[in-house]
N, C-alpha and C positions, 0 to 999 in steps of 0.2 A: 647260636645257629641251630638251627633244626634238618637232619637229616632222611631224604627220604629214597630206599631201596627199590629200584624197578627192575620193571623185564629187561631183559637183557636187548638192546641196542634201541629201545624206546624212552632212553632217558631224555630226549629231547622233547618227545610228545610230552611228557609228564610234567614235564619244566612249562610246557605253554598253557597247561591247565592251569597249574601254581599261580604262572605269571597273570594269567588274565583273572581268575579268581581274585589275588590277593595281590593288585599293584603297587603296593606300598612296599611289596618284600624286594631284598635284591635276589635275584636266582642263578645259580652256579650252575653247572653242569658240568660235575670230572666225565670224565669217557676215557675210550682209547681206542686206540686207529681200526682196530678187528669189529667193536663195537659200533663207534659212530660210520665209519666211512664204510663198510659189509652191508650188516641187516638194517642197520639205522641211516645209512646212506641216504635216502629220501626224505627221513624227519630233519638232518641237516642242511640240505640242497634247500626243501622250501623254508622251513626257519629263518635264512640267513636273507631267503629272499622275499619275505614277509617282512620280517627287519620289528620283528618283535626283542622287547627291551628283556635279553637275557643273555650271561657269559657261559661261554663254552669253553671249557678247557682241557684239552686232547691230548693225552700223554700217549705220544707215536713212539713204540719199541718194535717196530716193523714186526711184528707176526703176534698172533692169537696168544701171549705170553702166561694166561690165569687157567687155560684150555685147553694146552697140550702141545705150543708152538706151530701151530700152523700158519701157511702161509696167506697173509692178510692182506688189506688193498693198499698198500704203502709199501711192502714189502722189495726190497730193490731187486732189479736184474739179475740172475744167479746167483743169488744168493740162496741159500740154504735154508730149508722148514723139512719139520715129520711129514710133511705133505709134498713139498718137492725136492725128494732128497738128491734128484740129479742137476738142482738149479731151478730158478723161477724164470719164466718164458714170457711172461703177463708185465707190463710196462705198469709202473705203480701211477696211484693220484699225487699229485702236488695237492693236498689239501687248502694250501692255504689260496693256492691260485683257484679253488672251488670257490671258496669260502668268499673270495673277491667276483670269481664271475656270478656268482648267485646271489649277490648284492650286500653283503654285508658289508658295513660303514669301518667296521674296525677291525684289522684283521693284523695280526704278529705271532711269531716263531722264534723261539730261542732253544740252546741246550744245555746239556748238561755243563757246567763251568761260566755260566753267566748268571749268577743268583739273583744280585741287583736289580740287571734289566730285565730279567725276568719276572720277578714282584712289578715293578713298574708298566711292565707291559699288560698283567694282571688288571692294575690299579686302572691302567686306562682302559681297560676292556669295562670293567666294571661301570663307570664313572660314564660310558658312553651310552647314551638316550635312542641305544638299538641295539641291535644284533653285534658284542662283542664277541671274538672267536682269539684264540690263542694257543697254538700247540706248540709241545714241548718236547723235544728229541732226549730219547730217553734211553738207555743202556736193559735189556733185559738178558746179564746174563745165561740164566739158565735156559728159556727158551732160545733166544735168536742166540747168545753171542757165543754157547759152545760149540754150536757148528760153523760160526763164519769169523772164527778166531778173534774173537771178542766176549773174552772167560772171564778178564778184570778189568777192574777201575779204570788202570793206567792205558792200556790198550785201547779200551773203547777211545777213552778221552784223546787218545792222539787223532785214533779215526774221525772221530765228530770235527776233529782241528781242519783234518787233512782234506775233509768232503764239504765242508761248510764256509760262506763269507760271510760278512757283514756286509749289510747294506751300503753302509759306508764306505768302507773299504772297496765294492764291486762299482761305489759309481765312482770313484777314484781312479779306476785301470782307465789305459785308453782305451778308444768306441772299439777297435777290433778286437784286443783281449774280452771287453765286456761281452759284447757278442756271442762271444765264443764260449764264455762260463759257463759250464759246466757241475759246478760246485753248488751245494743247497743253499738257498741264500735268506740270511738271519736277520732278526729286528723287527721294527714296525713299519710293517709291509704295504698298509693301506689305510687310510684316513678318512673320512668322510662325516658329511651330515645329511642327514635321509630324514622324511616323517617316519616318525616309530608307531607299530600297525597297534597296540592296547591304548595307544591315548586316539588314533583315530576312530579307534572300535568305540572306545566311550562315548566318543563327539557324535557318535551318529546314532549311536544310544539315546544319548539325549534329545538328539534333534526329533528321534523318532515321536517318543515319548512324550516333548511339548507339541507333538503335530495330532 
């Protein structure tokens, strides 16, 4: 694998150059929530709705965690950053419910204590002939979790337990509990099959080309 360093929340622009340049490559995209959903916030919106063949993978630690803890666009409800030290006021994204209404074919979330499905949610982001997206709830404690009592391992992990379902599990409850969930809800969230915009870009390349 070949790695390559960008500006800060234009990893995605850079990934569509790659991709279209070099379509034989598979293209990865790590990020994280301060990154992609902030200043990068619109290279992911249209990416996902272009539905060009590239994986994005969002490691969501709800605040700016490489940058000083501030508080990011995931960041929950009062919860605590250097930037809102009396509580957050600002209703976070559901990224993945972005990631779904702005058209991406495959979309999945998991956290910390599900390894497995997490590689395989991976596996199928990659493997998908468009826009795969997959974030991944993540524990940062020195940023977020020494102010929102989530300092260790053990702690965060109950919280991620306590705030999250699986998909399964959620469409298990009856229709009024489900309803009502409240809880972030985990797994693979949305499937589909879309035309992918670098093999239509080519087709009309060509088209052009014999015209």
């Amino acid at each position: 694998a070949d790695g390559l360093h960008t500006t800060h929340g234009r990893a995605i622009a850079f990934a569509t150059g790659v991709k279209l340049a070099s379509p034989e490559l598979d293209v990865i995209v790590f990020t994280g929530d301060g990154d992609m959903a902030g200043i990068g916030g619109n290279h992911f919106i249209h990416a996902a709705r272009r539905n060009l063949d590239l994986t994005v993978i969002c490691i969501n630690n709800y605040n700016y965690g490489m940058t000083g803890g501030q508080v990011s666009p995931t960041t929950p409800p009062e919860a605590l950053s250097t930037t809102t030290p009396y509580g957050n006021l600002e209703e976070p994204f559901d990224l993945c419910r972005l990631a779904i209404g702005a058209g991406a074919p495959f979309v999945a979330r998991w956290t910390m204590g599900y390894p497995y499905e997490t590689i395989a949610a991976v596996e199928g982001a990659i493997r998908t002939k468009g826009f795969g997206f997959v974030e991944i709830l993540a524990p940062c404690p020195t940023g977020y979790g020494k102010d929102n009592e989530q300092r260790d391992a053990p702690t965060s992990w109950e919280w991620y337990k306590e705030h999250t379902i699986t998909r399964t599990e959620l469409a298990a409850l009856p229709p009024e509990e489900r309803s009502a969930n409240r809880k972030t809800v985990i797994g693979t969230l949305w499937q589909a099959e879309k035309p992918e915009y670098g093999a239509r870009w080519r087709a009309l390349v060509e088209r052009l080309q014999r015209d």
